[in-house]
C-alpha positions in Angstrom: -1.3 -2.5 -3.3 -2.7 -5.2 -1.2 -2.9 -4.8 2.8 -2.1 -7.7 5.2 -5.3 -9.5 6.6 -6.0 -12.4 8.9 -9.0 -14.5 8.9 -10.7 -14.8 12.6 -13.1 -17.3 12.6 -16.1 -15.9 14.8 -19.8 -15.9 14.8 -21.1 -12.3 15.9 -23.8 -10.9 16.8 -25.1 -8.9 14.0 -26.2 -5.6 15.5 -23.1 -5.5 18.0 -20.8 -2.7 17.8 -17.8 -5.8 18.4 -18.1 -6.7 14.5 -16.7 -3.5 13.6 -13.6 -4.6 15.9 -13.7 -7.9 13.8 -14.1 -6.6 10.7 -10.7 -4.6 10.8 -9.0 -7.2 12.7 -9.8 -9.3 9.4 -9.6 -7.4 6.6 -7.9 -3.8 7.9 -5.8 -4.4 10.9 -5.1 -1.2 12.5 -1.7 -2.3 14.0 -0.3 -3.8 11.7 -1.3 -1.7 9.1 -0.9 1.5 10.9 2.8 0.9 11.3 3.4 0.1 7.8 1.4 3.4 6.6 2.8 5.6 9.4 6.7 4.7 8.1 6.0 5.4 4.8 3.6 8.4 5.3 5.8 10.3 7.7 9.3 9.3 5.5 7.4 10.9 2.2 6.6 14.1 4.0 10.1 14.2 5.3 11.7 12.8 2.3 10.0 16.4 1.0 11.0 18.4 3.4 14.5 17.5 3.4 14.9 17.8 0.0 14.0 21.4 0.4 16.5 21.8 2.9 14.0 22.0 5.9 12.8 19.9 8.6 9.1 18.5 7.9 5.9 20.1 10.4 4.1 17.8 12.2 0.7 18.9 11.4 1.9 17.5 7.6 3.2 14.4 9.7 0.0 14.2 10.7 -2.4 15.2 7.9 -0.2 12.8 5.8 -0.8 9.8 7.5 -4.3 10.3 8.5 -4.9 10.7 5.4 -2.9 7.9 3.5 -4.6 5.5 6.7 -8.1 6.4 5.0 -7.4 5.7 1.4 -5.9 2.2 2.3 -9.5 1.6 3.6 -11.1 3.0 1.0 -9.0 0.7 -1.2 -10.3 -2.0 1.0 -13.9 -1.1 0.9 -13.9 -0.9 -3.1 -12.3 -4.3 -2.9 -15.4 -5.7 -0.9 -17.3 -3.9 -3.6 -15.3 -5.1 -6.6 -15.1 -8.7 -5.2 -18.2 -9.1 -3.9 -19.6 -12.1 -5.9 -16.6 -13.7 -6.0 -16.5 -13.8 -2.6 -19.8 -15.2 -2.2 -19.1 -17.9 -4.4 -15.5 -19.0 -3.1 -15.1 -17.1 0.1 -18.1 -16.8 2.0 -15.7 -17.1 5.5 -15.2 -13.3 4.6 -17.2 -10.6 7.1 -19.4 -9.3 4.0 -20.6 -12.7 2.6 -21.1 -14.4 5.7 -23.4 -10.5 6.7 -21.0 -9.2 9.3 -21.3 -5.9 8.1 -23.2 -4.9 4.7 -21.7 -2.9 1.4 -24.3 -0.1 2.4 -22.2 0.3 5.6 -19.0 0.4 4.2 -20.7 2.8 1.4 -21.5 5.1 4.6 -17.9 4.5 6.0 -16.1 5.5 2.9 -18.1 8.8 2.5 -17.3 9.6 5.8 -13.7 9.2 5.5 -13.6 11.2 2.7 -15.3 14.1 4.5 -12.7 13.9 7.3 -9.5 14.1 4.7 -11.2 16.7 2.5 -11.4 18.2 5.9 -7.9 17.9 7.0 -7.0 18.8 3.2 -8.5 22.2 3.9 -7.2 22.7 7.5 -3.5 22.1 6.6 -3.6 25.3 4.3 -2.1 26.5 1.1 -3.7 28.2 -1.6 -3.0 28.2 -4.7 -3.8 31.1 -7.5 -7.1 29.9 -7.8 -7.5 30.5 -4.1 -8.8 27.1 -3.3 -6.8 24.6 -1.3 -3.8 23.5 -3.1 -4.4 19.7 -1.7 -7.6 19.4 -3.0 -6.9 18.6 -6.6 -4.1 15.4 -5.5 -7.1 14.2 -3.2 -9.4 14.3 -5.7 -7.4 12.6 -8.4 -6.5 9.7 -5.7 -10.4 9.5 -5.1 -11.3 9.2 -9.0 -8.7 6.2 -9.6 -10.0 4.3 -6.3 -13.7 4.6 -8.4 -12.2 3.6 -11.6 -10.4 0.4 -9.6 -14.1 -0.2 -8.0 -15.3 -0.8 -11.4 -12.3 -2.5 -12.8 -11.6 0.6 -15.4 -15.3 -0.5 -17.0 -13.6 -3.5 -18.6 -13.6 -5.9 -15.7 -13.7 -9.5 -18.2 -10.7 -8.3 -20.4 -8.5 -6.9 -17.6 -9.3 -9.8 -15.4 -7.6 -12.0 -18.3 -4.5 -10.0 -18.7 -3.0 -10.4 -15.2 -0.4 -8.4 -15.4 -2.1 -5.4 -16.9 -5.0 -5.7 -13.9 -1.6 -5.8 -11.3 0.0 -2.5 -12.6 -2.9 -0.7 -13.5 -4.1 -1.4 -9.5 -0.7 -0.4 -8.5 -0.8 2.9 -10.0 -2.8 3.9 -7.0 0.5 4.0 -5.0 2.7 6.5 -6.2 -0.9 8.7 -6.5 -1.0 8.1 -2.5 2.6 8.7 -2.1 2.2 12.2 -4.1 -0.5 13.2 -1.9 1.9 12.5 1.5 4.4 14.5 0.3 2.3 17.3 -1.3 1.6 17.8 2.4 4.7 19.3 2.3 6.1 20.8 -0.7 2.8 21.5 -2.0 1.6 23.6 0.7 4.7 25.3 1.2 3.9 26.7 -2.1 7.0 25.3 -3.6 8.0 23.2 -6.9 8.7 19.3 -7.4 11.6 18.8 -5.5 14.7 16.8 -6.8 15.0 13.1 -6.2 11.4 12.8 -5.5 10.5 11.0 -9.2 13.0 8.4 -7.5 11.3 8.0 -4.3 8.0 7.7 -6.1 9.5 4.9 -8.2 10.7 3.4 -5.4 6.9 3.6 -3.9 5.2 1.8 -7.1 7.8 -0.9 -6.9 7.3 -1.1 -3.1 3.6 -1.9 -3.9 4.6 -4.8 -6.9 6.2 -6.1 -4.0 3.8 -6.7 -1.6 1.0 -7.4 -4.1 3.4 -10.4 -5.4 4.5 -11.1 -2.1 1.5 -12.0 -0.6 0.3 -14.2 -3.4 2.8 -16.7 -3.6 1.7 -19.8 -1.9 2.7 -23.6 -1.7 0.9 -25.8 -3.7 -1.1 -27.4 -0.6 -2.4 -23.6 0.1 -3.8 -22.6 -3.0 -7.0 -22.2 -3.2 -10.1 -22.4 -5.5 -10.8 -19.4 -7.3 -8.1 -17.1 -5.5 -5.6 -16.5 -8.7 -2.2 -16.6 -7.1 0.5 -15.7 -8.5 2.3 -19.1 -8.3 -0.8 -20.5 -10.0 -0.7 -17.8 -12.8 2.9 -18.4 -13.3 4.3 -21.5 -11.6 6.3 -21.2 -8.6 9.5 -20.8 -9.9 8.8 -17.9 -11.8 6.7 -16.3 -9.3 9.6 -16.3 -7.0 12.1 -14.8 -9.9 9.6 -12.0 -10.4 9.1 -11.1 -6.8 13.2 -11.2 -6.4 13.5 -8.8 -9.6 11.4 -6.6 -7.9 13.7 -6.1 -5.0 16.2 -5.6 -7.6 14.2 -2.7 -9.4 13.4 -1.6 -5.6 17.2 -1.8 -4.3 18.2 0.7 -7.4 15.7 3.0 -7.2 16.0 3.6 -3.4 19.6 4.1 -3.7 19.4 6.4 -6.0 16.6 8.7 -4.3 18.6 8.0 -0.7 21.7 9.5 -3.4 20.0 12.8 -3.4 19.3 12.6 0.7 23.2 12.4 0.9 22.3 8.7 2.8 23.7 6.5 0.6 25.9 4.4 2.3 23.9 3.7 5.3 20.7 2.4 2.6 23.4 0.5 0.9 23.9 -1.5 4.0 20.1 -1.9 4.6 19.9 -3.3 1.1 22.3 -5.4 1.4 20.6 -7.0 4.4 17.7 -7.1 3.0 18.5 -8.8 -0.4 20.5 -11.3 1.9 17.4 -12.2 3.2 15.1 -12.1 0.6 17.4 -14.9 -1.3 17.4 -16.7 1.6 13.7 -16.9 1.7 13.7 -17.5 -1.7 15.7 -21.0 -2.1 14.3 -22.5 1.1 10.7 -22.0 -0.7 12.0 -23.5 -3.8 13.5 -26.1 -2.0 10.8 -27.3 0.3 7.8 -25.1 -0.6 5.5 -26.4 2.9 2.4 -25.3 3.7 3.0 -21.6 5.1 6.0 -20.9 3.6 4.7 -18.9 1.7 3.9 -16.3 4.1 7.6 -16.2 4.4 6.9 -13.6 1.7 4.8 -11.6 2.5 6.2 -10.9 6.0 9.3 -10.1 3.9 8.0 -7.8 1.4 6.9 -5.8 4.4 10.0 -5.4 5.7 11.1 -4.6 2.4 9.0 -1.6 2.7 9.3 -0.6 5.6 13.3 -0.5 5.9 13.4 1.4 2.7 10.5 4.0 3.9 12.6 4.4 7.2 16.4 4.8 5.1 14.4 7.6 2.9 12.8 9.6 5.2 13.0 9.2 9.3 16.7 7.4 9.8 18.6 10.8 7.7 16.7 13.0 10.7 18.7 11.9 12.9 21.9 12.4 10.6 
């Protein structure tokens, strides 16, 4: 799963503490992304909780998203690693090409981060029968498949070719980070899967096809040179049927996972909304696909997510 960024033309000074501030506003905005990651963080550890037939702690609240905050930018900083020559070939606008900050500093960044959630990993308790820290195997595992997608799973040229393989296999990463949230519940509770969570995983990796898609499908006037959209891949139209099937596949699986929250009916009317909408996007692109429009899209796919996260988790709360 790609995060939203925004390109800020600026010339820095080098050694100033402000291109740190510049560097998230363009490639990790903390607002923007913050939200996103708090809804879903905070509805997996109460998704989990509920399930069990319990209300969810805040220290998991907040173990879960600080921790799911750090691997999205981990995620980002393998990407600056992964994409680095491309980037200096086609987009050298970007804060590592144009020497903002340097891949030894982002390096330094993501070590650090991991420190702080092994940390927290450790702090939030539960032991299993080994007596080590029932979180840390999850964490690890999400840490080893953030290496293997730094490296492109050591067969960068032939899963480059097959788009659709390098999409899911990148995706994967989600439901991992989703596992992890709401281990910080069930798992340190010492207690077994719980029902309906397969669904709301599901409903995660789908979520994540969505907002990858979503946020490469472009007009024709805003592709550009070597950035491999999805419209360019498949044409237009079928880009759009693809990202519309996966709010199909997205709609089912959430209904059925809000099924097992007993919050069907009020997630059916969210759906409902929400597929309105998307189809509404949808044939005004096709129509008159202007320069923009596309990001018609991605704005959509968001609220996609963060609807559903909200009907699964924080809305039955209040119940």
């Amino acid at each position: 799963m790609k995060l939203i960024s925004s390109p800020t033309k600026v010339n820095p000074v080098q050694q100033s503490p402000l291109r740190w501030w510049i560097y998230q506003r363009e490639r990790f905005p903390l607002l923007t992304n913050g939200l996103l990651i708090a809804a879903f963080s905070s509805s997996a550890v109460s998704y989990s909780a509920l399930m069990r037939g319990t209300l969810p702690s805040v220290a998991s609240w907040l173990v879960a998203f600080a921790s799911c905050l750090i691997f999205f930018l981990q995620l980002r900083i393998a990407d600056e690693f992964k994409d680095f020559e491309e980037d200096m070939r086609f987009r050298p606008y970007r804060p590592v090409p144009r020497g903002l900050v340097s891949l030894p500093e982002l390096a330094t960044v993501g070590v650090a981060s991991g420190v702080l959630q092994l940390g927290m990993a450790v702090g939030l308790g539960g032991y299993g029968k080994t007596g080590l820290p029932v979180l840390v195997l999850p964490l690890a595992v999400v840490w080893l498949y953030i290496g293997l997608m730094s490296r492109e799973f050591f067969v960068r040229d032939w899963i480059k070719a097959h788009p659709i393989v390098y999409m899911l296999s990148h995706m994967i990463v989600m439901p991992l980070i989703y596992f992890y949230a709401t281990a910080c519940d069930w798992l340190v509770a010492e207690m077994h899967l719980p029902a309906g969570l397969p669904w709301f995983l599901g409903a995660s990796f789908v979520g994540g096809l969505i907002l990858e898609v979503g946020r490469k499908i472009r007009s024709p006037k805003d592709e550009e040179i070597g950035v491999e959209t999805y419209t360019y891949l498949w044409g237009t139209r079928n880009a759009v049927r693809v990202w519309l099937g996966l709010c199909t596949a997205m709609a089912i699986l959430s209904a059925i996972a809000s099924y097992h929250l007993h919050f069907l009916w009020p997630t059916l009317g969210v759906l409902f909304a929400l597929a309105a909408g998307s189809i509404t996007v949808a044939m005004s692109f096709l129509k008159s696909p202007r320069r923009k429009r596309g990001k018609q899209f991605e704005w959509m796919s968001g609220l996609w997510t963060l609807l559903v996260y909200l009907c699964l988790g924080l809305f039955p709360l209040f119940s």
